[in-house]
C-alpha positions in Angstrom: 0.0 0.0 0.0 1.5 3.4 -0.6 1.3 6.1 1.3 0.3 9.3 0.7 1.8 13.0 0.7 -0.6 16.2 0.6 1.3 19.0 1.1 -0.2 22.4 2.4 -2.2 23.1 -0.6 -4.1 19.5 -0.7 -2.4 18.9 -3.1 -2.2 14.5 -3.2 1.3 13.4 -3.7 1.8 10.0 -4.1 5.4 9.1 -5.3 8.3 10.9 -2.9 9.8 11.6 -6.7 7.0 14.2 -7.3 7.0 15.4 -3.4 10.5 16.5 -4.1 10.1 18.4 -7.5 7.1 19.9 -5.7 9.1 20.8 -3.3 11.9 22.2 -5.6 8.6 24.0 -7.1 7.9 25.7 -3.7 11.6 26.8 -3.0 11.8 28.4 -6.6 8.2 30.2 -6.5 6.8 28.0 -8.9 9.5 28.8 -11.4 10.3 25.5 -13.3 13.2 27.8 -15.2 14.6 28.7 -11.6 14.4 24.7 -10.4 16.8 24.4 -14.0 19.2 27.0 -13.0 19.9 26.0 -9.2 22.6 26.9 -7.6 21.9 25.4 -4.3 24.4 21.8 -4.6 24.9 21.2 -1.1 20.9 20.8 -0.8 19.8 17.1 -0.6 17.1 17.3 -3.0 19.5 19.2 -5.7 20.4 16.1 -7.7 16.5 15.3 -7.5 15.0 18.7 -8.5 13.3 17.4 -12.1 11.5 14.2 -10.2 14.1 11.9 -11.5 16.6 9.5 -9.9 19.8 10.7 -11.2 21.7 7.5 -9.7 19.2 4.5 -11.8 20.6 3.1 -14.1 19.2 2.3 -17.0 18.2 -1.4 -17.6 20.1 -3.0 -20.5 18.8 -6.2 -21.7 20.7 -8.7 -24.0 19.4 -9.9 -27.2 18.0 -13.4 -25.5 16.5 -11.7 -23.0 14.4 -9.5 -25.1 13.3 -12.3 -27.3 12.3 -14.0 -24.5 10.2 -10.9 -22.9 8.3 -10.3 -25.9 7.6 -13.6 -26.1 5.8 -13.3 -22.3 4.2 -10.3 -23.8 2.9 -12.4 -26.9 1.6 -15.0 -24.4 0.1 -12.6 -21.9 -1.8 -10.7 -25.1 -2.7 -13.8 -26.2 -4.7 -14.8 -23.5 -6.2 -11.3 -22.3 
C-alpha cells in the first residue's frame, strides 16, 4: 500500500519523486526555469530537483533476453 503526501495546498502526492520536485517547485516560486538553474548543490534534494533518480541506471537487456520478454508479452496478449 502506498502512502500518501498532501502538502499544504491538498495537493495528493503520491510518489516521494514528485514530493520533491514539488518541493523544488515551492523553494523556486513555482519557477520551473529557476528549479533548471539552481545553484543550491549542497541541498539534498538538488540532484532530484526534475522528479528523476539521477543515480538509476538504466536497464540493459541482452538480445536473449528481449526475445524472450516479448515472447511473455505475446503470451500474456494472447490470453487477455
Amino acid at each position: 500500500m502506498k502512502a500518501k503526501l498532501e502538502d499544504y495546498t491538498g495537493k495528493k502526492i503520491e510518489k516521494p519523486l514528485e514530493a520533491i520536485k514539488e518541493k523544488c517547485l515551492d523553494c523556486s516560486v513555482y519557477d520551473e526555469k529557476e528549479v533548471k538553474l539552481c545553484s543550491c548543490t549542497g541541498c539534498p534534494l538538488w540532484p532530484f530537483r526534475f522528479g528523476t533518480n539521477p543515480y538509476h541506471r538504466k536497464r540493459e537487456l541482452t538480445e536473449e533476453q528481449r526475445k524472450a520478454a516479448a515472447e511473455r508479452i505475446s503470451n500474456v496478449r494472447k490470453k487477455g
